[in-house]
MMTF fields as JSON, N, C-alpha, C and O atoms, coordinates in Angstrom:
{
  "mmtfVersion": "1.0.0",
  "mmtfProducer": "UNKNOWN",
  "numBonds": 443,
  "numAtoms": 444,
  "numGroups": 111,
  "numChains": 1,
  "numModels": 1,
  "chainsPerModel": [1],
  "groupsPerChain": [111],
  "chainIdList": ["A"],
  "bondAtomList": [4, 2, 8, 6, 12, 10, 16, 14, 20, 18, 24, 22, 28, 26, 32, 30, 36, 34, 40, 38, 44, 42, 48, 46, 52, 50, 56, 54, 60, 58, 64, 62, 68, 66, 72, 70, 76, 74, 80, 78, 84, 82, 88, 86, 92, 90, 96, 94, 100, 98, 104, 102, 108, 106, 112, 110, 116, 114, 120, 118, 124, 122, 128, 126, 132, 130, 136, 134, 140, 138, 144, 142, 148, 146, 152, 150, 156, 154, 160, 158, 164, 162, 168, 166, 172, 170, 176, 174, 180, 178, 184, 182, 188, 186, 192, 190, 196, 194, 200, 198, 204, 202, 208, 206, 212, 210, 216, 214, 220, 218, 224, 222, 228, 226, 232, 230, 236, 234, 240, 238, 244, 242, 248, 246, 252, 250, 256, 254, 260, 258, 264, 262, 268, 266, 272, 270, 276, 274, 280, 278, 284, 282, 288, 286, 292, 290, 296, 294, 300, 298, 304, 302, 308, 306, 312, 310, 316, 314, 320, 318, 324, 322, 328, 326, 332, 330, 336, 334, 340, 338, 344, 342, 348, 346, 352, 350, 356, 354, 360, 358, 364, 362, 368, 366, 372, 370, 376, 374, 380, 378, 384, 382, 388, 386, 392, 390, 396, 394, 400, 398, 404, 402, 408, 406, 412, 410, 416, 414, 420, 418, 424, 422, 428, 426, 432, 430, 436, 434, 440, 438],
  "bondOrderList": [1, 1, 1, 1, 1, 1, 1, 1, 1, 1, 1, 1, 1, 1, 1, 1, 1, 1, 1, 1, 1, 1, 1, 1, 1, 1, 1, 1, 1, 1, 1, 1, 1, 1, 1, 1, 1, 1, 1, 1, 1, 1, 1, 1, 1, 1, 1, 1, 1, 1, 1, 1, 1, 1, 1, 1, 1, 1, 1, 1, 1, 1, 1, 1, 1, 1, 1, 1, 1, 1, 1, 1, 1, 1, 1, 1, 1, 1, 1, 1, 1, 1, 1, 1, 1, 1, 1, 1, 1, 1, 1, 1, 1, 1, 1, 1, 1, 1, 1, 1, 1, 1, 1, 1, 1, 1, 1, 1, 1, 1],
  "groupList": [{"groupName": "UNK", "atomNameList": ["N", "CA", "C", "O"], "elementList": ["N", "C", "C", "O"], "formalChargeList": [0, 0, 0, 0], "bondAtomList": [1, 0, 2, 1, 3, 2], "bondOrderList": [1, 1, 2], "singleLetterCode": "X", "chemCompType": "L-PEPTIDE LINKING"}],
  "groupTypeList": [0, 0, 0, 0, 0, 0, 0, 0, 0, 0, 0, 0, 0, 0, 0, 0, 0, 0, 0, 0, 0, 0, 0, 0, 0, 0, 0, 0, 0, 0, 0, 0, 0, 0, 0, 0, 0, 0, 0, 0, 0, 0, 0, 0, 0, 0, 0, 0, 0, 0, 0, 0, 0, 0, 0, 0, 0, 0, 0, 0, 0, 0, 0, 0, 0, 0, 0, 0, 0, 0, 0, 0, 0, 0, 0, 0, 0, 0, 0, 0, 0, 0, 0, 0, 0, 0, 0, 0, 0, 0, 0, 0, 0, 0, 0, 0, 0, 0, 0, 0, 0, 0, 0, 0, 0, 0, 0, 0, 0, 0, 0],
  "groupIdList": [1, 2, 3, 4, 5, 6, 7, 8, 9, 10, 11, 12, 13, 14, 15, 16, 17, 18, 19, 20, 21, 22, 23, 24, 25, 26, 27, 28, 29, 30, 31, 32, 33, 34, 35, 36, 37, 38, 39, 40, 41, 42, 43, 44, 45, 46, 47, 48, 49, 50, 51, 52, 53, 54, 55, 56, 57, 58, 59, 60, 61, 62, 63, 64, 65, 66, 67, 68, 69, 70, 71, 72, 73, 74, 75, 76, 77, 78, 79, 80, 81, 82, 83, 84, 85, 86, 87, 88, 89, 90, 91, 92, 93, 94, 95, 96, 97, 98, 99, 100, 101, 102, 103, 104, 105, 106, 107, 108, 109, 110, 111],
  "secStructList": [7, 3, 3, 3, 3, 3, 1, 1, 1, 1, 3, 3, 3, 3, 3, 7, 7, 1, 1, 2, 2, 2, 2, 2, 2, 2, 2, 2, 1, 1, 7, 2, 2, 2, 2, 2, 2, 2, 2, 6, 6, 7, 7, 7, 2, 2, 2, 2, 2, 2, 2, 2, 2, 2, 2, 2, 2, 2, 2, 2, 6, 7, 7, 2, 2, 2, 2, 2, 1, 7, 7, 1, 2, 2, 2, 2, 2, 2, 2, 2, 2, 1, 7, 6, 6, 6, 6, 6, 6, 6, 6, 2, 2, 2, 2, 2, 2, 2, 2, 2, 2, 2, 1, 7, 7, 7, 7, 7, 7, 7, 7],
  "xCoordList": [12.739, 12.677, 12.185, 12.832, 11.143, 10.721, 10.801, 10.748, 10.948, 11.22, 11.097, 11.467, 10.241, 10.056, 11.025, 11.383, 11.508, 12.553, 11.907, 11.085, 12.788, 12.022, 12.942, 14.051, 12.666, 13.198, 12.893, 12.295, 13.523, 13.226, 12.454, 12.804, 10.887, 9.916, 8.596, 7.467, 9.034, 8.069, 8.765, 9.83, 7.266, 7.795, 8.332, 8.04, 9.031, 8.861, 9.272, 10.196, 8.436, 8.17, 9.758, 9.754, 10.444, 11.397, 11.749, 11.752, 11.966, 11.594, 12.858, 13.041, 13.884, 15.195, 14.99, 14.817, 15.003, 15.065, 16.212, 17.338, 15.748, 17.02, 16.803, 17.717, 15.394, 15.279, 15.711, 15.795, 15.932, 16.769, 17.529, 17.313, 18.707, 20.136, 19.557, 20.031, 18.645, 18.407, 17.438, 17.514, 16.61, 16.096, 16.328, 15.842, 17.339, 18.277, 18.689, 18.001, 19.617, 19.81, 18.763, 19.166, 17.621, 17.049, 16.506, 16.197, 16.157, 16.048, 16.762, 16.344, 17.983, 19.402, 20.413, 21.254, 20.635, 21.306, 22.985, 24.036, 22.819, 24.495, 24.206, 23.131, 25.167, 25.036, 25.698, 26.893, 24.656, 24.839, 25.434, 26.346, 25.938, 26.994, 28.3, 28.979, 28.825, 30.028, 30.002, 30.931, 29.233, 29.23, 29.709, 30.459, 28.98, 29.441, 30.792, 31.577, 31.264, 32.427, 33.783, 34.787, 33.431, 34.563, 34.282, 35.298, 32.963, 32.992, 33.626, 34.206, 33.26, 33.785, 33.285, 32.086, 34.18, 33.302, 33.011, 32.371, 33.406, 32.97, 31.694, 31.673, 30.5, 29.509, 28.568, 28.498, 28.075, 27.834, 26.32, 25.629, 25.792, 24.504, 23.497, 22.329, 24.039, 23.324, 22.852, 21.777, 23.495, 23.289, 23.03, 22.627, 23.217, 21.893, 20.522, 19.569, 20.34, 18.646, 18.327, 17.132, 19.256, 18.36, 18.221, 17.466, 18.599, 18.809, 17.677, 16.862, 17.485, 16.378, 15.239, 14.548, 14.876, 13.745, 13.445, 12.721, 14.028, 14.215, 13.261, 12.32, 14.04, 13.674, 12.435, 11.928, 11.862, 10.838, 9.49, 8.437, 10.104, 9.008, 8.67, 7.495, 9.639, 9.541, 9.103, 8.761, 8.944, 7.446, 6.679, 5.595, 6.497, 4.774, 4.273, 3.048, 5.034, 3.982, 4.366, 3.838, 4.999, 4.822, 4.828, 5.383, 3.95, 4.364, 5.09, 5.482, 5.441, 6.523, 6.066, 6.708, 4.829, 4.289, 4.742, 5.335, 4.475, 4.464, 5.938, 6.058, 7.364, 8.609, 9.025, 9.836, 8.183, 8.921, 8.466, 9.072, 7.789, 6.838, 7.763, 7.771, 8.449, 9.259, 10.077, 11.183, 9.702, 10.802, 11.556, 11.46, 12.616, 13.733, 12.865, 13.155, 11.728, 10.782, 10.043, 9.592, 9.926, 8.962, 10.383, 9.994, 11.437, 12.414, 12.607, 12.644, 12.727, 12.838, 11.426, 11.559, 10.259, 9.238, 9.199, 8.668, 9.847, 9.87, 10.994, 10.799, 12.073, 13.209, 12.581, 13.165, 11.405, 10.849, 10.244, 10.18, 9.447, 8.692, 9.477, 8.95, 10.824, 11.939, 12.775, 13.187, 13.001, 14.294, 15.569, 15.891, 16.166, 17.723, 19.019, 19.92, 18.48, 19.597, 18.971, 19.584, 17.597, 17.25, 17.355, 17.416, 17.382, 17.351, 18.966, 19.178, 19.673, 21.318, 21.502, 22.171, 20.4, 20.41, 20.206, 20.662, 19.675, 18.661, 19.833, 19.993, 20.604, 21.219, 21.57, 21.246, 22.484, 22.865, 22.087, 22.536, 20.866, 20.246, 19.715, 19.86, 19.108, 18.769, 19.906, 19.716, 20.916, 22.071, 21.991, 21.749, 22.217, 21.971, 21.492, 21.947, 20.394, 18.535, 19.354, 19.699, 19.463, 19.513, 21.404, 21.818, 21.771, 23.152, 22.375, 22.331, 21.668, 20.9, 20.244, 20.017, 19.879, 19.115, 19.73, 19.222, 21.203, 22.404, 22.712, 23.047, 22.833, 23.911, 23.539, 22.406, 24.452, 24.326, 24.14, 24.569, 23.263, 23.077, 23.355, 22.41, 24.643, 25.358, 25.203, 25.779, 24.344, 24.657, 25.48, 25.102, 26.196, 27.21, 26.082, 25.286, 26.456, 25.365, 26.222, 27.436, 25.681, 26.265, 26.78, 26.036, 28.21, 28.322, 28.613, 28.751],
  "yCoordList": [80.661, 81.826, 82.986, 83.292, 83.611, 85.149, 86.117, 85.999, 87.234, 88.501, 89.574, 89.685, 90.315, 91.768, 92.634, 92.916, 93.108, 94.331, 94.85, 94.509, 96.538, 97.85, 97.927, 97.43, 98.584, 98.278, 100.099, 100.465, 100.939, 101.939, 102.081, 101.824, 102.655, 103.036, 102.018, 102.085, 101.007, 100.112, 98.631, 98.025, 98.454, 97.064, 95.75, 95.996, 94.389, 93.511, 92.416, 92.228, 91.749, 90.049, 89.041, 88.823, 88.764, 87.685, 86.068, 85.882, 85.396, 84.133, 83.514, 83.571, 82.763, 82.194, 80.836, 80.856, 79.102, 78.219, 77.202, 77.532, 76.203, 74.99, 75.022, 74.718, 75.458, 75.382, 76.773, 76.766, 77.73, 78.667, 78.94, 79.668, 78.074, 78.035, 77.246, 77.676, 76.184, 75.351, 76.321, 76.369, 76.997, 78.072, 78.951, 79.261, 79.531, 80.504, 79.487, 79.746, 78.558, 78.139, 77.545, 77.458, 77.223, 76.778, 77.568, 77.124, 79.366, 80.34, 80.806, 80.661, 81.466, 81.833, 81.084, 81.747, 80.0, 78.85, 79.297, 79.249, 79.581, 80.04, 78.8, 78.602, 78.486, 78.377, 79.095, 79.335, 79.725, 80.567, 80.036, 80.44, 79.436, 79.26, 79.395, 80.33, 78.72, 79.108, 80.571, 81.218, 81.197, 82.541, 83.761, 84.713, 83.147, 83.951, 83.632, 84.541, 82.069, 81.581, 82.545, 83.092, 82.508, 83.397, 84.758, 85.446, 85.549, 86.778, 87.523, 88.601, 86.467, 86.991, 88.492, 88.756, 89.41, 90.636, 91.498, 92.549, 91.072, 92.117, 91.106, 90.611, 90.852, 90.378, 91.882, 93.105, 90.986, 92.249, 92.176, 91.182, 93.66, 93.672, 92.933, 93.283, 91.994, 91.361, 89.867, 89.31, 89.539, 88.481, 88.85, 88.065, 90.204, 90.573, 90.675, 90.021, 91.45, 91.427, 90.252, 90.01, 89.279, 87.415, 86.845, 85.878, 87.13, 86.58, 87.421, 86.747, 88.31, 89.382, 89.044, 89.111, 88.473, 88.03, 86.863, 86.978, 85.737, 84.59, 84.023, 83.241, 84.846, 84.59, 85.719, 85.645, 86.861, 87.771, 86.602, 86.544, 85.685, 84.415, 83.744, 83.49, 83.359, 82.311, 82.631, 81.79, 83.881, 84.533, 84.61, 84.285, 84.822, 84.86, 83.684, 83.595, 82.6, 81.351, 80.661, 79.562, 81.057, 80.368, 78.936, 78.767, 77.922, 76.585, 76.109, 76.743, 74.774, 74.285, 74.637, 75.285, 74.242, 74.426, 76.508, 76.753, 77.477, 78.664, 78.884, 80.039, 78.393, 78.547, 78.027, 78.415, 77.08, 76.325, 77.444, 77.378, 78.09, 79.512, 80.626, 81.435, 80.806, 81.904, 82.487, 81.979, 83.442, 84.114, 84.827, 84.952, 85.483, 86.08, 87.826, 88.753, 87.871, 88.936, 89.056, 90.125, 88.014, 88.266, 88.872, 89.315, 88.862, 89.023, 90.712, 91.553, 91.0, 92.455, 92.884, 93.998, 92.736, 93.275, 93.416, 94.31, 92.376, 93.366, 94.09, 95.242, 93.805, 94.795, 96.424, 97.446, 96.57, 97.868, 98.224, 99.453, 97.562, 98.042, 98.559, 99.14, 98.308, 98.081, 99.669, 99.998, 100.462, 101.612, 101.112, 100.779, 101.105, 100.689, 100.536, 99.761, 101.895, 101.912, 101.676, 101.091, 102.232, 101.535, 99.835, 99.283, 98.949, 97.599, 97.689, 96.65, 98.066, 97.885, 97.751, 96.95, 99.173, 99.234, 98.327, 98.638, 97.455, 96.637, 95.523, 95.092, 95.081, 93.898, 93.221, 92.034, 93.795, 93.339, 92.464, 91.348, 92.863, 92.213, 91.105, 89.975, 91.2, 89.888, 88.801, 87.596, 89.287, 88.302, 87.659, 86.47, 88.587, 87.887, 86.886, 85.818, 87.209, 86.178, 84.787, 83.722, 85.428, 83.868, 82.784, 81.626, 83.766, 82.915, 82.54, 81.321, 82.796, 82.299, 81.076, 80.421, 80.831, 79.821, 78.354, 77.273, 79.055, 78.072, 77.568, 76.425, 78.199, 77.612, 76.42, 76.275, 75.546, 73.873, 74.606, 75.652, 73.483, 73.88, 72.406, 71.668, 72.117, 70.667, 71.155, 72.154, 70.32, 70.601, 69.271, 68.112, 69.687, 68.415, 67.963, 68.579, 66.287, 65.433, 65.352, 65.226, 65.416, 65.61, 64.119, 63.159, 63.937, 62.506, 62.499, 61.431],
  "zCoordList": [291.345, 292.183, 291.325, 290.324, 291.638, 291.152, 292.009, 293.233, 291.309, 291.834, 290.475, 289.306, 291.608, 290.848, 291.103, 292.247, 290.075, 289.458, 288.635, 287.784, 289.29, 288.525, 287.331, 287.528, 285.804, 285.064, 284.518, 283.506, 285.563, 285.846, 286.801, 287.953, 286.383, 287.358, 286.83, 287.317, 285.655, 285.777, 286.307, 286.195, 287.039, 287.739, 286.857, 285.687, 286.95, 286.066, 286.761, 287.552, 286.327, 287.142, 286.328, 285.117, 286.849, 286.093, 287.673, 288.89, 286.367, 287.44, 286.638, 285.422, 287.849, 287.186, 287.914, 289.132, 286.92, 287.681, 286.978, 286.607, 286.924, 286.887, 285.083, 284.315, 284.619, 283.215, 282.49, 281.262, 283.072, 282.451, 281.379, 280.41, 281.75, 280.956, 279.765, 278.713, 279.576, 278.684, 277.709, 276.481, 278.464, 277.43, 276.722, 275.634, 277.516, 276.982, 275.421, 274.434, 275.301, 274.598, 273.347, 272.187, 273.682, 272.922, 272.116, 271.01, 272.537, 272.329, 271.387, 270.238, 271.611, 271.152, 270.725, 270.118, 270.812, 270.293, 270.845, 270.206, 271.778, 272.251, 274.39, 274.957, 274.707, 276.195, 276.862, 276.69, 278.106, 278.73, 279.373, 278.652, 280.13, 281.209, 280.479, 280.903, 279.507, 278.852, 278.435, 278.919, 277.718, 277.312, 278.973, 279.19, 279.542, 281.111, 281.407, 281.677, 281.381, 281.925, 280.739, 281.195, 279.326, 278.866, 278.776, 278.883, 278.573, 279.039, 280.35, 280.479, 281.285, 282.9, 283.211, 283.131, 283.548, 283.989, 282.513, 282.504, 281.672, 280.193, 279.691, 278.564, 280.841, 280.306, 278.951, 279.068, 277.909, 277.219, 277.037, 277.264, 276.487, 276.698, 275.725, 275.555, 275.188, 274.371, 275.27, 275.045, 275.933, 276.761, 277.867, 278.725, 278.094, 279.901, 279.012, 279.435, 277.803, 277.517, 277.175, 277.003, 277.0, 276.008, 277.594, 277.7, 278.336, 279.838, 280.369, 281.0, 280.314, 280.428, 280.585, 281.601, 279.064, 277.895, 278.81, 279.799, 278.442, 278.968, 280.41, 280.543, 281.316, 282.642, 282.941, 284.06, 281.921, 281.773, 281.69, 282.324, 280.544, 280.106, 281.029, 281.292, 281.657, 282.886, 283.798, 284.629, 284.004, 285.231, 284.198, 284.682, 283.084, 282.582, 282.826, 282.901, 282.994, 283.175, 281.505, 281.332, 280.599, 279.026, 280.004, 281.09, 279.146, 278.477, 277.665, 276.685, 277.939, 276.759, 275.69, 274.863, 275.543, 273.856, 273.548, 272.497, 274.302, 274.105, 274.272, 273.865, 274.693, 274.377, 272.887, 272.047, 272.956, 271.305, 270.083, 269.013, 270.196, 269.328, 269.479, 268.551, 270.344, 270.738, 269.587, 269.402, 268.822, 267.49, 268.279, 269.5, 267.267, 267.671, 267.618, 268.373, 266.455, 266.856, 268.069, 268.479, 268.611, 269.737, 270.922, 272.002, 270.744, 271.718, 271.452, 272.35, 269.873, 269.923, 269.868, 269.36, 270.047, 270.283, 272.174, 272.833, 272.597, 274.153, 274.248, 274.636, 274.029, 274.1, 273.296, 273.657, 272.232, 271.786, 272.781, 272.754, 274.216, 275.086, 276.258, 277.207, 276.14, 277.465, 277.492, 276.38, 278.395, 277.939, 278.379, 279.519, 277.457, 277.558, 278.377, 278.696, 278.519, 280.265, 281.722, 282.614, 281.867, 283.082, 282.965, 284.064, 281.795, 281.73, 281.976, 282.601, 281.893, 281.917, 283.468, 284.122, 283.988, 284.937, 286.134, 287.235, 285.975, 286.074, 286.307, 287.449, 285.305, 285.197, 285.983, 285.941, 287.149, 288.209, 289.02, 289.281, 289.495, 289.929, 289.035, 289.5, 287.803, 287.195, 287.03, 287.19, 286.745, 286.385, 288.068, 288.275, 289.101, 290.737, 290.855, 291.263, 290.451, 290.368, 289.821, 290.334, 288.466, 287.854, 288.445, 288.386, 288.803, 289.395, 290.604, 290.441, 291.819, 292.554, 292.748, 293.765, 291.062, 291.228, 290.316, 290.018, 290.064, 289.578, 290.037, 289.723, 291.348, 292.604, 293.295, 293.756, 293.392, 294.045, 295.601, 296.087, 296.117, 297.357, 298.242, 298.523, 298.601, 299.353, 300.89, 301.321, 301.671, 302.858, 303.924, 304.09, 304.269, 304.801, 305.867, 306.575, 305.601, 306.753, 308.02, 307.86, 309.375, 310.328, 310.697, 310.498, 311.298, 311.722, 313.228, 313.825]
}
């Protein structure tokens, strides 16, 4: 799923799918679903911008080959292009996005 969010008054493309969480990790070497499950509501801002980054990539279109390249510079070289609090600002909805596209979707078969 993609969706554009303003990140202030500039627009930004982020795309959250089933490969997400695995990037995140392969990225950052932490898993995001546990990191959420013991943060709970004191999620902190170090894991809304790697979640940010992440699913920022995943609307550019990277390839496998262009995730495996991914430095931890190339992460603070967009966070230098980003302002801080409109991205805070922002969070809610990206964290949305990507729980969106977490979520099991069971639909009971009719008998």
């Amino acid at each position: 799923m993609t969706k554009e969010i303003n990140i202030g008054s500039v627009p930004v493309k982020f795309a959250g799918t089933a490969a997400t969480t695995y990037r995140y990790k392969q990225i950052f070497k932490r898993d995001l679903l546990k990191a959420f499950m013991e943060k709970g509501q004191d999620i902190d801002t170090e894991m809304v911008t790697e979640l940010a980054f992440i699913m920022k990539c995943q609307a550019d279109g990277l390839t496998n080959e262009q995730f495996n390249q991914i430095s931890f510079e190339d992460y603070v070289s967009w966070l230098d292009t980003i302002d801080f609090v409109p991205l805070m600002e922002a969070a809610p909805k990206i964290i949305s996005l990507w729980a969106d596209t977490s979520k099991l979707s069971v639909k009971a078969k009719k008998k």
